[in-house]
N, C-alpha and C positions, 0 to 999 in steps of 0.2 A: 504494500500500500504506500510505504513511503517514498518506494522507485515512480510512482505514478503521480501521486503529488509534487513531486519534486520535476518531471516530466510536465505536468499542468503548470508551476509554475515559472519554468524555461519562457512557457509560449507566452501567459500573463505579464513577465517578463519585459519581452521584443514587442508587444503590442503597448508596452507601457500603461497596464492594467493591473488591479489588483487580483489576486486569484480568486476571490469570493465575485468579480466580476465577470471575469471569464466562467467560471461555472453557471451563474446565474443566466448569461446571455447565452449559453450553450442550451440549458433547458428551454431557452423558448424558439431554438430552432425546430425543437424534437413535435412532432406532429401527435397530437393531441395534447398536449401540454399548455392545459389551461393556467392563469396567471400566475405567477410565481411570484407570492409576498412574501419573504425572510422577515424574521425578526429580526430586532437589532437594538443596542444596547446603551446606544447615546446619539446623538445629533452626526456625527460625524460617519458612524457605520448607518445612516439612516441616510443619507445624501449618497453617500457610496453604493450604497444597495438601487437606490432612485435613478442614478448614472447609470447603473448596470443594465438596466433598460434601452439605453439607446444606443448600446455598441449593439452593430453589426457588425457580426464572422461570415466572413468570406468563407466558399467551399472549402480551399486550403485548409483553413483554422478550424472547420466543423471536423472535415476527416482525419487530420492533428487529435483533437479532442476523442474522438469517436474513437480512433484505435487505440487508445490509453486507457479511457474507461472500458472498453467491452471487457466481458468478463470471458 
């Protein structure tokens, strides 16, 4: 798990994202994957989580993600 994480955030990374944003914008390429509200613990992981909504992944960055998570 930690080879994967640490793989997620390589790409989080190069895209100059946080990894809780690259995950977040990963679930809503995924098809049927209704809204995706995370909790969050103070103002600053609450505006971070709000961003994470409007990055778009290019195919590149989905099938990056896609082959680190499958299981």
């Amino acid at each position: 798990n930690m080879a994967k994480l640490n793989a997620l955030a390589s790409i989080s990374s190069e895209m100059g994202i946080e990894l809780s944003q690259l995950v977040m914008a990963y679930m809503l390429t995924m098809k049927g994957m209704g809204p995706v509200i995370p909790s969050s613990s103070s103002v600053k992981q609450l505006e971070s989580n709000a961003a994470a909504g409007k990055i778009v992944l290019n195919e590149e960055q989905i099938t990056k993600v896609k082959s680190i998570v499958k299981y």
